[in-house]
DSSP file (Angstrom, degrees, kcal/mol; ACC not computed):
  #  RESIDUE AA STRUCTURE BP1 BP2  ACC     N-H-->O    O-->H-N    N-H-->O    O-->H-N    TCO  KAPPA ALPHA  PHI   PSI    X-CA   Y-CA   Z-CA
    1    1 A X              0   0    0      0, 0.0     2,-0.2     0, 0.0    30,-0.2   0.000 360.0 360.0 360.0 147.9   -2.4   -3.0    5.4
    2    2 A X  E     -A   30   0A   0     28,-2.4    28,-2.0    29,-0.2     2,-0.3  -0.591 360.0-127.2 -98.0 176.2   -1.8    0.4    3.7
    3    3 A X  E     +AB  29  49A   0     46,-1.0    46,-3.4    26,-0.3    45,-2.4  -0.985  22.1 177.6-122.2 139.0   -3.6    3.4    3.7
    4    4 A X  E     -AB  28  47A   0     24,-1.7    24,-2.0    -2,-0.3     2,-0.4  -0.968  24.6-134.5-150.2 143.7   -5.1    5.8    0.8
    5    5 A X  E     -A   27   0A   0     41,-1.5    22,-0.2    -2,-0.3    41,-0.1  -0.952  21.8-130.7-100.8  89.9   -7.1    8.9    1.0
    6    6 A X        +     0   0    0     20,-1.7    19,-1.7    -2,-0.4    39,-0.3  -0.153  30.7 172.5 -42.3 116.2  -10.3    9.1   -1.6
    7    7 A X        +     0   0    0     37,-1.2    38,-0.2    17,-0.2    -1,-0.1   0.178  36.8 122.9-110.1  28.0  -10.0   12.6   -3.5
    8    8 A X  S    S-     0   0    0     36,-0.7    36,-0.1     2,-0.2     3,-0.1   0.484  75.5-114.4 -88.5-160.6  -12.6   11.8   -5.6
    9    9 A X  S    S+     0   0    0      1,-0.1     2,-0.2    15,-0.0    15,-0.1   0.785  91.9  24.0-109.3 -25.5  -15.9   14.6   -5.6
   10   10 A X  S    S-     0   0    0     13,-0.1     2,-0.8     1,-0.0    -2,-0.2  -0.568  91.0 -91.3-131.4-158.1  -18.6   12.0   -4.1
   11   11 A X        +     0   0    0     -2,-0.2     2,-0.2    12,-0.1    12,-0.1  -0.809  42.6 178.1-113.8 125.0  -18.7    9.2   -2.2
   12   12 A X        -     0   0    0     -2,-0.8    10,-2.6     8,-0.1     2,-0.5  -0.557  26.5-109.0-115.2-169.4  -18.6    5.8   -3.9
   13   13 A X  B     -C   21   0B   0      8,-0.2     2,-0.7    -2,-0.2     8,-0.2  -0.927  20.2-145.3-130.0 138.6  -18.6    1.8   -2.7
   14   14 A X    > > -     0   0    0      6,-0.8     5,-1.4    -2,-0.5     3,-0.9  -0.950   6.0-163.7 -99.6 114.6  -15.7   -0.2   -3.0
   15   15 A X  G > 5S+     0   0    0     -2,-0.7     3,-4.0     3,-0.2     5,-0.2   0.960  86.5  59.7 -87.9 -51.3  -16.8   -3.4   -3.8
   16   16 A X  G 3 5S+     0   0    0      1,-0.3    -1,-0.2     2,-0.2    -3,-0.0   0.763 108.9  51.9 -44.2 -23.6  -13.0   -5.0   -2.8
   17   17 A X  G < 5S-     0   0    0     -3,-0.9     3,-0.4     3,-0.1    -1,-0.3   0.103 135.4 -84.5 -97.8  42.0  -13.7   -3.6    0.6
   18   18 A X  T < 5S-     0   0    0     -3,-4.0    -3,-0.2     1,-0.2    -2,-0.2   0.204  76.6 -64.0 108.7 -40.7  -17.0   -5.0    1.2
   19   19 A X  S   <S+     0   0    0     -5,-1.4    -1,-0.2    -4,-0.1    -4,-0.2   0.366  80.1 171.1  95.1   4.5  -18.9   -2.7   -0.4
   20   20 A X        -     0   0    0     -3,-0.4     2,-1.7    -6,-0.3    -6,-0.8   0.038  34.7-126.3 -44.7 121.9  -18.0   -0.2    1.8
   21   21 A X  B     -C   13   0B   0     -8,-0.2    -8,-0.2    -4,-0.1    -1,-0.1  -0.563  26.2-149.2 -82.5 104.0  -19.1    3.6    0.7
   22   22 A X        -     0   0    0    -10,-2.6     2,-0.4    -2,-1.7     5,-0.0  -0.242   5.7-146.6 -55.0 154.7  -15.8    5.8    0.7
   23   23 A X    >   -     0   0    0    -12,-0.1     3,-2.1    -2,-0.1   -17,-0.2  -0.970  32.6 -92.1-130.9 135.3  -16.4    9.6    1.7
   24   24 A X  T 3  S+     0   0    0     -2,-0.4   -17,-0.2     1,-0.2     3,-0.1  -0.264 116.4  19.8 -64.3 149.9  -14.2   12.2    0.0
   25   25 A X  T 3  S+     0   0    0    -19,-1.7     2,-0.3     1,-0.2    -1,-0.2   0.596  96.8 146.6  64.9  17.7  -11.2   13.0    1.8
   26   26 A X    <   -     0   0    0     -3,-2.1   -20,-1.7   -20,-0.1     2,-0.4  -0.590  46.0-137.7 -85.9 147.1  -11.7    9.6    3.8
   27   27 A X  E     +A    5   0A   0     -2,-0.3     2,-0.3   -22,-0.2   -22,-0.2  -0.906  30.4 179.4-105.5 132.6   -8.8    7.9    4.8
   28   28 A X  E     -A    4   0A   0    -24,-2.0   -24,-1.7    -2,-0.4     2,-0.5  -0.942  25.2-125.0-133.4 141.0   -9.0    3.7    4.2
   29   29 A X  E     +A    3   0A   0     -2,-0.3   -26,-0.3   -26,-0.2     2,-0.2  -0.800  31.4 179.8 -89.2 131.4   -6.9    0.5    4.7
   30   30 A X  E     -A    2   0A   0    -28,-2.0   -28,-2.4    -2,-0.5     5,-0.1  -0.845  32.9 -87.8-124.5 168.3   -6.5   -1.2    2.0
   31   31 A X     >  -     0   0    0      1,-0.2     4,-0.8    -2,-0.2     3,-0.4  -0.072  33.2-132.0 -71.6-166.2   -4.4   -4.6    1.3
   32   32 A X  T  4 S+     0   0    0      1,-0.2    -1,-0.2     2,-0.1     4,-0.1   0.385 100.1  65.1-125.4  58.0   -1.3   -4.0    0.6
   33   33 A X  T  4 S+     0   0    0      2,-0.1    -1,-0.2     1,-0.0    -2,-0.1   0.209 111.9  43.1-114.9   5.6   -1.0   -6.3   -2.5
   34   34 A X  T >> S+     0   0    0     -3,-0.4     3,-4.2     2,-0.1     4,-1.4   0.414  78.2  99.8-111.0 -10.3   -3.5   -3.9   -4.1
   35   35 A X  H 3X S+     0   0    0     -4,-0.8     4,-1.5     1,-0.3     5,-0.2   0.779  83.3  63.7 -33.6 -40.8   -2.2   -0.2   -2.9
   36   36 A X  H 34 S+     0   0    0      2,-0.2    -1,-0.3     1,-0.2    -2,-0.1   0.602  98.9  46.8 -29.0 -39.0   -0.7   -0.2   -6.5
   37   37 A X  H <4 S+     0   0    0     -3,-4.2    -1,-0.2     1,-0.2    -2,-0.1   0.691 119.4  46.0 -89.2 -25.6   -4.1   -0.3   -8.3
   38   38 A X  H >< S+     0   0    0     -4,-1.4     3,-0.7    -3,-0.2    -2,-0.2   0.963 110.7  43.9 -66.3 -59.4   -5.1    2.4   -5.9
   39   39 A X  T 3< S+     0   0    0     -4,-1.5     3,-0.4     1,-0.3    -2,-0.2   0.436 105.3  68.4 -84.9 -11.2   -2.2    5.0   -5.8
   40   40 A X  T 3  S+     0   0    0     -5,-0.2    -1,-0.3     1,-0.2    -2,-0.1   0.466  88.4  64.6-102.8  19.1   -2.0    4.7   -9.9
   41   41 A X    X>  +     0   0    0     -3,-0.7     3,-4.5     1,-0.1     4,-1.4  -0.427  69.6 171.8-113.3  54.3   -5.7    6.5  -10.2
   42   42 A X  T 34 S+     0   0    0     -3,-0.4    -1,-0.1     1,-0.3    -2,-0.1   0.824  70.2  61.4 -47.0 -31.2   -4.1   10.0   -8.7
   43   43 A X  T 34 S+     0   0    0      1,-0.2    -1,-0.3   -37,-0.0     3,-0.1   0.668 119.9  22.8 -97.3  11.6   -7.5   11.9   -9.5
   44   44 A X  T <4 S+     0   0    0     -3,-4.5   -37,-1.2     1,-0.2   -36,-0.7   0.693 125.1  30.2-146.7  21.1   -9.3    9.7   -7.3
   45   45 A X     <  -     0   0    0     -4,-1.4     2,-0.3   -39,-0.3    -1,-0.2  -0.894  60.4-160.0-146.1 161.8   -7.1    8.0   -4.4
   46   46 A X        -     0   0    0     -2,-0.2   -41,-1.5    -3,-0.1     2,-0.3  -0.965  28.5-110.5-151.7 137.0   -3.6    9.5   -2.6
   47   47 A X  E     +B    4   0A   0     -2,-0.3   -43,-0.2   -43,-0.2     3,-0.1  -0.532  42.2 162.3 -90.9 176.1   -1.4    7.7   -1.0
   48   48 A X  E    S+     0   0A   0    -45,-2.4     2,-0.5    -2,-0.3   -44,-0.2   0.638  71.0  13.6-134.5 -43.7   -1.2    8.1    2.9
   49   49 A X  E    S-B    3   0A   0    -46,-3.4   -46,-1.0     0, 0.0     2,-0.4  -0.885  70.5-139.7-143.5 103.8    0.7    5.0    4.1
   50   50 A X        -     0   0    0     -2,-0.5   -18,-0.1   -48,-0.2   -46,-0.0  -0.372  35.6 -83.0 -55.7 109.7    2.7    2.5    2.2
   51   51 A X        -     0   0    0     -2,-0.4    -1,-0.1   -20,-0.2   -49,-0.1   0.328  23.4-137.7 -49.4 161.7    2.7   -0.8    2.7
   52   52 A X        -     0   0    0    -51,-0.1     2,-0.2     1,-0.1    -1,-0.1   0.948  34.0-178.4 -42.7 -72.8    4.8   -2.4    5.1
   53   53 A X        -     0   0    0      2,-0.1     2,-0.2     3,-0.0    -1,-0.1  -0.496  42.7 -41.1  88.1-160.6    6.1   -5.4    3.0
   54   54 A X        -     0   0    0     -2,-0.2     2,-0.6     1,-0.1     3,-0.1  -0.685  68.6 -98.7 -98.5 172.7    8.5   -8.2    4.6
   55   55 A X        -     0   0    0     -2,-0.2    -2,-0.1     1,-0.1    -1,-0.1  -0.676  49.4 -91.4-100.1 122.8   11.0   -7.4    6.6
   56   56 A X        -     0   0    0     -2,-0.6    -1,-0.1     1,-0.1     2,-0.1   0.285  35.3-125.8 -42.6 140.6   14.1   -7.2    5.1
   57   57 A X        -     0   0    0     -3,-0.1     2,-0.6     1,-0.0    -1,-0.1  -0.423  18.3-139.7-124.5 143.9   16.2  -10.2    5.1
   58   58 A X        -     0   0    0     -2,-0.1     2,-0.5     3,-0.0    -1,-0.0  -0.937  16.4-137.3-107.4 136.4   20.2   -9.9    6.6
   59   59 A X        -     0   0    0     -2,-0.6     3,-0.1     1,-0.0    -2,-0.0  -0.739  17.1-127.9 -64.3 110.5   22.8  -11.7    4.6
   60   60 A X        -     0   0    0     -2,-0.5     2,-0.4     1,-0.1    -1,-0.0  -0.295  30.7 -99.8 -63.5 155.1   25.3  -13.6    6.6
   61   61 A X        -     0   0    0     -3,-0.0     2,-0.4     1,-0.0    -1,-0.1  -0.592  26.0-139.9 -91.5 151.2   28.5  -13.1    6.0
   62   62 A X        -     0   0    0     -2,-0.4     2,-0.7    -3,-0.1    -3,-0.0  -0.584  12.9-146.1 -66.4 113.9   30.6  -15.5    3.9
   63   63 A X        -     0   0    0     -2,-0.4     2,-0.4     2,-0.0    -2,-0.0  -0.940  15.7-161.9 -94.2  98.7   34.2  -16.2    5.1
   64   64 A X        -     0   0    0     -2,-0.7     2,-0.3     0, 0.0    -2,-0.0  -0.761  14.0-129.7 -71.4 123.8   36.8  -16.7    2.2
   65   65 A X        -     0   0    0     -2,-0.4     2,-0.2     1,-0.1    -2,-0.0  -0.725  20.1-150.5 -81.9 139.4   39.9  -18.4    2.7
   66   66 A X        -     0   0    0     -2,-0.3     2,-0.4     0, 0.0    -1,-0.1  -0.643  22.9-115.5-112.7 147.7   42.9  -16.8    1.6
   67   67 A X              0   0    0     -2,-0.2    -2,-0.0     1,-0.2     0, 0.0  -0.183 360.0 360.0 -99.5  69.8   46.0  -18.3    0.4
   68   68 A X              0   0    0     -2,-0.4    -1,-0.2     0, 0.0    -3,-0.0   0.542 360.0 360.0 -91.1 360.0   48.4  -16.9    3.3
């Protein structure tokens, strides 16, 4: 989950979390397949924590034969 800071002036209810009533300057987890929708309304959410995401994937390496 990520986290985003309400900067709004009063406290409103977030119906995606529940209905949960936000407080200005409260810090909330949100998922983090929505953080986007959050962090792109700058006058009334901040971001605080990004999501995580997956964890990044290693490529094996490849061996090419040469012609010596």
């Amino acid at each position: 989950m990520a986290k985003v800071r309400y900067v709004g002036p009063t406290a409103v209810s977030v119906p995606e979390l529940g209905h949960r009533t936000v407080q200005p300057d409260e810090v909330v987890e949100v998922p983090d397949a929505r953080y986007d929708g959050y962090v792109c309304q700058p006058t009334n959410w901040e971001p605080v924590e990004e999501p995580k995401g997956p964890a990044p994937k290693t490529a094996a390496a490849k061996t090419v034969k040469g012609d010596n």
